[in-house]
MARLO-907572 format. One record per residue (C-alpha): residue number from 1; residue in three letters; x, z, y. Coordinates in pm, 1 decimal, decimal comma. Layout:
MARLO-907572
 num residu     east       up    north
 NUM    ALA        X        Z        Y
...
//
This chain:
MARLO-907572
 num residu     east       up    north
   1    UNK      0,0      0,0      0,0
   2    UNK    147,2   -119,1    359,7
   3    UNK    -38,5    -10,5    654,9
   4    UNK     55,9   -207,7    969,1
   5    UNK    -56,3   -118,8   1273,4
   6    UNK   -247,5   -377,6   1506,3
   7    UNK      9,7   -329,1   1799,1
   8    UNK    326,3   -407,5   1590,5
   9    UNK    156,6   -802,6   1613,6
  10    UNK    212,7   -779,7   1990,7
  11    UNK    584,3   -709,6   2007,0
  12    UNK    614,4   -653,2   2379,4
  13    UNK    372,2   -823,3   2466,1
  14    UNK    128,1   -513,2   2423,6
  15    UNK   -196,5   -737,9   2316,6
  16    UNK   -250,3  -1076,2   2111,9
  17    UNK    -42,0  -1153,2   1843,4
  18    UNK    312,3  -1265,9   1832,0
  19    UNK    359,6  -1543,0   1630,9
  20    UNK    750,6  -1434,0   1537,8
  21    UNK    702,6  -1082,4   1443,6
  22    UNK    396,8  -1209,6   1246,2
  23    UNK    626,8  -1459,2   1026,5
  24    UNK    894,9  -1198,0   1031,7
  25    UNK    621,3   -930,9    853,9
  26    UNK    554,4  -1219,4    635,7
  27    UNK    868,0  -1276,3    517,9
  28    UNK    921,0   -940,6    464,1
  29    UNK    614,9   -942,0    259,5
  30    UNK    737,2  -1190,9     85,1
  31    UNK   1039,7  -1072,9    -59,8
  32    UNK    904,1   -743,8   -178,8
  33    UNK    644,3   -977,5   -367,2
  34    UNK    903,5  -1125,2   -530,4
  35    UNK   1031,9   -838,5   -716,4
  36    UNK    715,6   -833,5   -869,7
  37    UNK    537,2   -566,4   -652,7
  38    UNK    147,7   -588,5   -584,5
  39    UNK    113,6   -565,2   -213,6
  40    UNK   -236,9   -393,5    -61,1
  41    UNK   -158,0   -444,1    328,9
  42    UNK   -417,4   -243,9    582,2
  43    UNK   -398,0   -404,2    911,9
  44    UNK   -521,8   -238,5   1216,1
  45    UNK   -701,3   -432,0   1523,8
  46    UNK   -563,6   -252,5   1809,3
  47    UNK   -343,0   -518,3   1939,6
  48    UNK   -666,5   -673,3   1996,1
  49    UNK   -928,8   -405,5   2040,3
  50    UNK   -942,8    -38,1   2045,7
  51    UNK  -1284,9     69,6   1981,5
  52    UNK  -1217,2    453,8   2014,1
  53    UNK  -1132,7    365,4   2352,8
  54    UNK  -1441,7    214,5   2423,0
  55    UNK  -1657,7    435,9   2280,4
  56    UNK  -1487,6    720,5   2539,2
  57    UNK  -1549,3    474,7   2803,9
  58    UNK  -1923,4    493,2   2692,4
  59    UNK  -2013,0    207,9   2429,0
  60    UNK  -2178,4    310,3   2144,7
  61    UNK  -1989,0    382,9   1883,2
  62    UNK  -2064,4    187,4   1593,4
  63    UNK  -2056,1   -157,5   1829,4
  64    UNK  -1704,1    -46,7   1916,6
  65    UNK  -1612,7     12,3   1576,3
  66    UNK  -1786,1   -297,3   1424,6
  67    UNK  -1571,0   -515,9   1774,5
  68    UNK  -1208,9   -276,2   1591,9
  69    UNK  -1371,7   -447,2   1240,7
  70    UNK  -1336,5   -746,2   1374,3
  71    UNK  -1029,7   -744,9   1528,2
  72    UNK   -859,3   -626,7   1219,1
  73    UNK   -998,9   -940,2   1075,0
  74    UNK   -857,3  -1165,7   1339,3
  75    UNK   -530,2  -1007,1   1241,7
  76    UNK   -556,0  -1037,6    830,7
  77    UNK   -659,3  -1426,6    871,6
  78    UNK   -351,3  -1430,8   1087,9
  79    UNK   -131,3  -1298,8    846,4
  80    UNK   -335,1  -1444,0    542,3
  81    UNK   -241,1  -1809,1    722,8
  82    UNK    191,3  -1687,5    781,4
  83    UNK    212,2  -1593,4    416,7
  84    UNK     10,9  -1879,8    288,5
  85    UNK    244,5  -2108,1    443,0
  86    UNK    561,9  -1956,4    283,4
  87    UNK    386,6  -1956,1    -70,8
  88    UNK    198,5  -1609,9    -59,5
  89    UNK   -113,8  -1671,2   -245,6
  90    UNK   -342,6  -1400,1     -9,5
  91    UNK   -641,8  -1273,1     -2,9
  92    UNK   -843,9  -1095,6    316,1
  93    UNK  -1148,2   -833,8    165,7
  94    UNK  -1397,4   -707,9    460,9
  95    UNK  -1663,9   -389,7    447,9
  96    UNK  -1809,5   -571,4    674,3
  97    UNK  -2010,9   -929,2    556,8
  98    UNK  -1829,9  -1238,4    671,9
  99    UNK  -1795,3  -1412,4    364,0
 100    UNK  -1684,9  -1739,2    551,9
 101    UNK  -1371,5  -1563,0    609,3
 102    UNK  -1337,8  -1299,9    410,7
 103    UNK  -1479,6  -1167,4     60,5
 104    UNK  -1705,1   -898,3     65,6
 105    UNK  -1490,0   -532,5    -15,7
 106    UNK  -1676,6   -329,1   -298,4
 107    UNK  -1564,7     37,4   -345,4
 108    UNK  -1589,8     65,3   -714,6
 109    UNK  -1352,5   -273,8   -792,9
//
C-alpha cells in the first residue's frame, strides 16, 4: 500500500499536476512492480481540491467531500495514463459511481 498525497503532483507549483514528478512517481512505481510486488496506491485530491477547507469556509460537507472524491480521481486517471504508457497495466477503483472512468470499489472484494 502507497499513499501519495495530492500535493506531491504539484511540485512547486502548489496546485494542478506536474507532469515530471507524475512520470517520476511512475517510474518509481514501476520498478518496485518489477520485483514482483502488488502495488495498492491511495492518491489524495488536494493538489486539486481540499474539501475540509471548504466545508470550514461553509459548504456542506458531503458536496465538499464528494468535489475531494473527485479530485482524487482526476489524479488516479492521471497516474493510471503515466504508468500505462511505460507498460503498467493499471487499474483506478472509485466508492463513488463513475464507471466511465473508474470501476465501482466494493468493500468485501
Amino acid at each position: 500500500m502507497l499513499k501519495l498525497s495530492g500535493e506531491a503532483l504539484a511540485a512547486d507549483k502548489g496546485f494542478g499536476i506536474d507532469k515530471a514528478i507524475i512520470y517520476r512517481i511512475a517510474g518509481e512505481v514501476k520498478e518496485i512492480h518489477e520485483l514482483g510486488v502488488e502495488i495498492a496506491i491511495v492518491l489524495g485530491g488536494g493538489n486539486i481540491f481540499r474539501g475540509i477547507e471548504s466545508a470550514k469556509d461553509g459548504m456542506d460537507r458531503v458536496t465538499s467531500d464528494h468535489m475531494g472524491m473527485l479530485a482524487t480521481v482526476i489524479n488516479s486517471l492521471a497516474l493510471l495514463q503515466a504508468l500505462e504508457k511505460i507498460g503498467v497495466y493499471t487499474r483506478v477503483m472509485s466508492a463513488i459511481s463513475i464507471e466511465e472512468m473508474a470501476e465501482p470499489y466494493i468493500r468485501r472484494r
